[in-house]
C-alpha positions as CSV (number, residue, x, y, z in Angstrom):
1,X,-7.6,25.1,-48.1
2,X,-4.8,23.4,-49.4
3,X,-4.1,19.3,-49.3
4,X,-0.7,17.5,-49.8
5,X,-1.0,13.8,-50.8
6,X,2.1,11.6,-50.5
7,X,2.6,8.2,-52.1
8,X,5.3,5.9,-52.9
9,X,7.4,4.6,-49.7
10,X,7.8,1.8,-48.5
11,X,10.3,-0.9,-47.6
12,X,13.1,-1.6,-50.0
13,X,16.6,-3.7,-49.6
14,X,19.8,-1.6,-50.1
15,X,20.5,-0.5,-53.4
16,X,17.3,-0.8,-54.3
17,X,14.9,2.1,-55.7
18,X,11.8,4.0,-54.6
19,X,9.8,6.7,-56.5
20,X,8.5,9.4,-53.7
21,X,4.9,11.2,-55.3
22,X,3.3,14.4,-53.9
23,X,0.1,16.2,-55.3
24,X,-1.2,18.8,-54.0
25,X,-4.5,20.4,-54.1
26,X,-7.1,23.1,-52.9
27,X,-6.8,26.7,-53.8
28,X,-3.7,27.3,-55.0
29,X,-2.6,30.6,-57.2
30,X,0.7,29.3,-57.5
31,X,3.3,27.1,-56.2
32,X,7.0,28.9,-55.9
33,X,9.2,26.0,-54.7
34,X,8.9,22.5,-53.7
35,X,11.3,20.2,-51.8
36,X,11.4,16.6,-49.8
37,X,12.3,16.6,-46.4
38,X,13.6,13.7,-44.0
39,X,13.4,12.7,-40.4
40,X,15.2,9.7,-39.2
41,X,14.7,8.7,-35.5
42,X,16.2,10.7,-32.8
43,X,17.3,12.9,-35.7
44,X,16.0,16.3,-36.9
45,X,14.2,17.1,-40.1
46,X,16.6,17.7,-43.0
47,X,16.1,19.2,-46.7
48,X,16.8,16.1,-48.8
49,X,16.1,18.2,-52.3
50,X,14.5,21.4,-53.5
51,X,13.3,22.1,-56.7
52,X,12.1,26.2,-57.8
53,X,9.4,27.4,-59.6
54,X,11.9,27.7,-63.0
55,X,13.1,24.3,-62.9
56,X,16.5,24.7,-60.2
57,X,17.5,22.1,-57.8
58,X,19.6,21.1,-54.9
59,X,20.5,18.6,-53.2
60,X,22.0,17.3,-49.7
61,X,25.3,15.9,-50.1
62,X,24.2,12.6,-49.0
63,X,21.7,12.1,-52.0
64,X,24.0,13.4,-54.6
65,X,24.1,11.5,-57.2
66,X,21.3,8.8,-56.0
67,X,18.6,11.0,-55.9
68,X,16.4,12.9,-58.5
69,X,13.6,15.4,-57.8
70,X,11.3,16.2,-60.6
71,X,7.9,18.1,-61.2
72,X,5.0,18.2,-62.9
73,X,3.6,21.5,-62.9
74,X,0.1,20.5,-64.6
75,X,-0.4,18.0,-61.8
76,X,1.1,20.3,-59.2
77,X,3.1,17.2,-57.9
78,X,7.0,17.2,-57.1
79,X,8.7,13.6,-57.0
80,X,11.6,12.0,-55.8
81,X,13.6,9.4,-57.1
82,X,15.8,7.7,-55.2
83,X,18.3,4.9,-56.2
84,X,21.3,2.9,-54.7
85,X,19.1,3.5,-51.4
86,X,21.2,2.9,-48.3
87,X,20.5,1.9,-44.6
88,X,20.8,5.4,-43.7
89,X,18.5,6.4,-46.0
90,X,15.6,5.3,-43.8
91,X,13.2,7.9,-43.0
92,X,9.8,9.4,-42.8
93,X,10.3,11.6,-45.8
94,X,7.7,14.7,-46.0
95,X,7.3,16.9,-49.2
96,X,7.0,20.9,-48.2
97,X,5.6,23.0,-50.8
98,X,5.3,27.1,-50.8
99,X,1.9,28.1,-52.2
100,X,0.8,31.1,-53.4
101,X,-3.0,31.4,-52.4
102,X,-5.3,33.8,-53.2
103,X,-4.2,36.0,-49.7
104,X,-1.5,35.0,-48.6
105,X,2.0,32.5,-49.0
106,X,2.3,29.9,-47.0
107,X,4.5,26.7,-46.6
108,X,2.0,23.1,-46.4
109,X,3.3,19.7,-45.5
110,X,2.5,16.2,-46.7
111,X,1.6,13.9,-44.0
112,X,5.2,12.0,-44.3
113,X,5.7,8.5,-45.9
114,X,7.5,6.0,-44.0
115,X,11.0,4.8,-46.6
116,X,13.0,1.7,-44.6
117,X,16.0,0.3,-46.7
118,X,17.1,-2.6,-44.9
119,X,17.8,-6.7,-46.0
């Protein structure tokens, strides 16, 4: 089994900053890519950032710039900076990872962390 632990949201005025933490743990082989996800009411999930397995990352156009994802492979935990946070910004944010178990690959979800940006 596999568990993903989120930390790190909470509420935070605009242009403020909040550093997004996800561990993961269980039995994991390996872990190919990692990425943060949002979903803002009455809106669909959306890939916020992705980071690979060497160290590549992207980033949704609205986060450029503001936004950092990071790893720490020895932890197996992905983060997520985020500065100059905006209204809009408001979210539950969920970190995916795709883990290589001892059978099989498989995609696992955090249980979300709820980021408000408002004054």
């Amino acid at each position: 089994q596999v568990q993903l632990v989120e930390s790190g949201g909470g509420l935070v005025r605009p242009g403020g900053s909040l550093r997004l933490s996800c561990a993961a743990s269980g039995s994991i082989f390996s872990i190919r890519n990692m990425g943060w996800y949002r979903e803002a009411p009455g809106k669909e999930r959306e890939l916020v950032a992705a980071i690979t397995r060497n160290g590549s990352t992207n980033y949704a156009d609205s986060v450029k710039g503001r936004f950092t994802i990071s790893k720490d492979n020895a932890k197996n935990t992905v983060y997520l900076q985020m500065n100059s946070l905006k209204p809009e910004d408001t979210a539950v944010y969920y970190c995916k990872f795709n883990i290589l178990t001892t059978y099989r690959v498989d995609d696992y979800w955090g249980q979300g962390t709820q980021v408000t940006v408002s004054s």
